[in-house]
N, C-alpha and C positions, 0 to 999 in steps of 0.2 A: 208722121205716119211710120208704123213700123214693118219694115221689110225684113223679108228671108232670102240671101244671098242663096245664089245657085252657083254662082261662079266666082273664084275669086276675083276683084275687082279695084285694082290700084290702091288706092289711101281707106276707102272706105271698109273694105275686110275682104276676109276668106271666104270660101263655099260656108255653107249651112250657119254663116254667122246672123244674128238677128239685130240688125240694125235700126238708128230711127234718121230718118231724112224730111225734107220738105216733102209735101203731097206732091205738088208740082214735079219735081223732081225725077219723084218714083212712080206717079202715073205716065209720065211726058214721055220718059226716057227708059229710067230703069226695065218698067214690066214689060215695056212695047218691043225692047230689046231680046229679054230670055236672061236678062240679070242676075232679077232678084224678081218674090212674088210676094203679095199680101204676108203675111203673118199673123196667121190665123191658127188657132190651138191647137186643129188637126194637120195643119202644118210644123207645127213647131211638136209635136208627136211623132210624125213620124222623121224628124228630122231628129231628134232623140235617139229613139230607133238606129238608123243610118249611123249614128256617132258611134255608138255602143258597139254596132257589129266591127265596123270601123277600126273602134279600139280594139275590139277581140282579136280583128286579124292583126293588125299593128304587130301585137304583142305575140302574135306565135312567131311570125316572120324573127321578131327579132331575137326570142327563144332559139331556133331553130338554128340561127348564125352564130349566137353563142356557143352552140354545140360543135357547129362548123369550125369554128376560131380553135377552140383547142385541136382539133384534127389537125389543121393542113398547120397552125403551129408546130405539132409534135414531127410533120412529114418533112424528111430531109428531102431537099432539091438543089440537085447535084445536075448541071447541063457540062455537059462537053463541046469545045469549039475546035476548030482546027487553026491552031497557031504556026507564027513562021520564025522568022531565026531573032533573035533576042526578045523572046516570047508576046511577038505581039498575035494581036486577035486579030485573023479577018473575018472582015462583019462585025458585028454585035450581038448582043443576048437583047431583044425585045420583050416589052410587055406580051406579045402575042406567044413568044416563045415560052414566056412562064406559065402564060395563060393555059397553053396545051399541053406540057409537062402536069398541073395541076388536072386536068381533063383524064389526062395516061390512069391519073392514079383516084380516081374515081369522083376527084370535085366538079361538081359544076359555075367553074369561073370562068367569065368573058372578057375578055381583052381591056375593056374599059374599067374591071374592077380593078384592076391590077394597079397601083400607085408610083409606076415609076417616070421619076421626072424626064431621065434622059438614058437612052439604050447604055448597055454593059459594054464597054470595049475592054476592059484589060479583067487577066486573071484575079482570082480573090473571092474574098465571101462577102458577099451584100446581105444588106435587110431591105426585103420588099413590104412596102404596107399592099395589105388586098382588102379590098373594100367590100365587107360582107352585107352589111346593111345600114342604113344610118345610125351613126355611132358606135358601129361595131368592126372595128379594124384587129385583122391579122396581121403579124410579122411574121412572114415568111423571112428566112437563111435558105440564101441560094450560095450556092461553091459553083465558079464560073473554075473549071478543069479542063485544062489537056487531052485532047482528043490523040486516044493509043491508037498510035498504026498507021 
């Protein structure tokens, strides 16, 4: 019998994939679930449908972070810390800190795009990956600087 997945579902497949299983299977189990349904031509239409719009947005989303990637690339980010005597950091430069340095200057990045493995403790220039969209990673150059005064 051939089914239309609603949900992705372990070994068998993803959303809107159209499968073929035992009847048993897919009457018993699958549809009594909210799995998967018959696969029927006005189904598998408007799951067409679904796919295309689907990909439409897909593809501006990730247009749009291409556009983003050369931005906050070209944006120098420069955080100031207050160090103590043989130039050490107290505290660190976090992800959340880059996060809102990028916010100051007009991107909208959250904490968890940010790619850093472990906080900034000492002065210097880093490269942050920022994760714009799937497969669409930024290098950010951050300069961790001496806080005047």
């Amino acid at each position: 019998m051939e089914i239309l997945l609603q949900k992705d579902y372990g070994k068998l497949g993803k959303a809107m994939d159209v499968v073929t299983v035992r009847d048993g299977y897919a009457r018993n189990f699958l549809i009594p679930n909210g799995v998967a349904v018959i696969a029927t031509e006005g189904n598998k239409r408007v799951v067409a449908d679904a796919k295309r719009a689907s990909d439409k947005r897909e593809e501006k989303l990730r247009t749009d972070a291409r556009g983003l990637l050369a931005k906050i690339e070209q944006t120098p980010c420069t955080i100031a810390v207050k160090v103590g005597e043989e130039e050490q950091v107290y505290g660190s430069v976090s992800a959340q800190d880059i996060a809102e340095f990028l916010k100051r200057e007009g991107f909208s990045v959250e904490k968890r795009q940010v790619m850093l493995e472990e906080p900034i403790k000492q002065l210097g220039v880093y490269t942050v990956a920022i994760n714009l969209y799937k497969g669409v990673d930024a290098d950010l150059k951050v300069w961790v600087v001496k806080e005047e005064g």
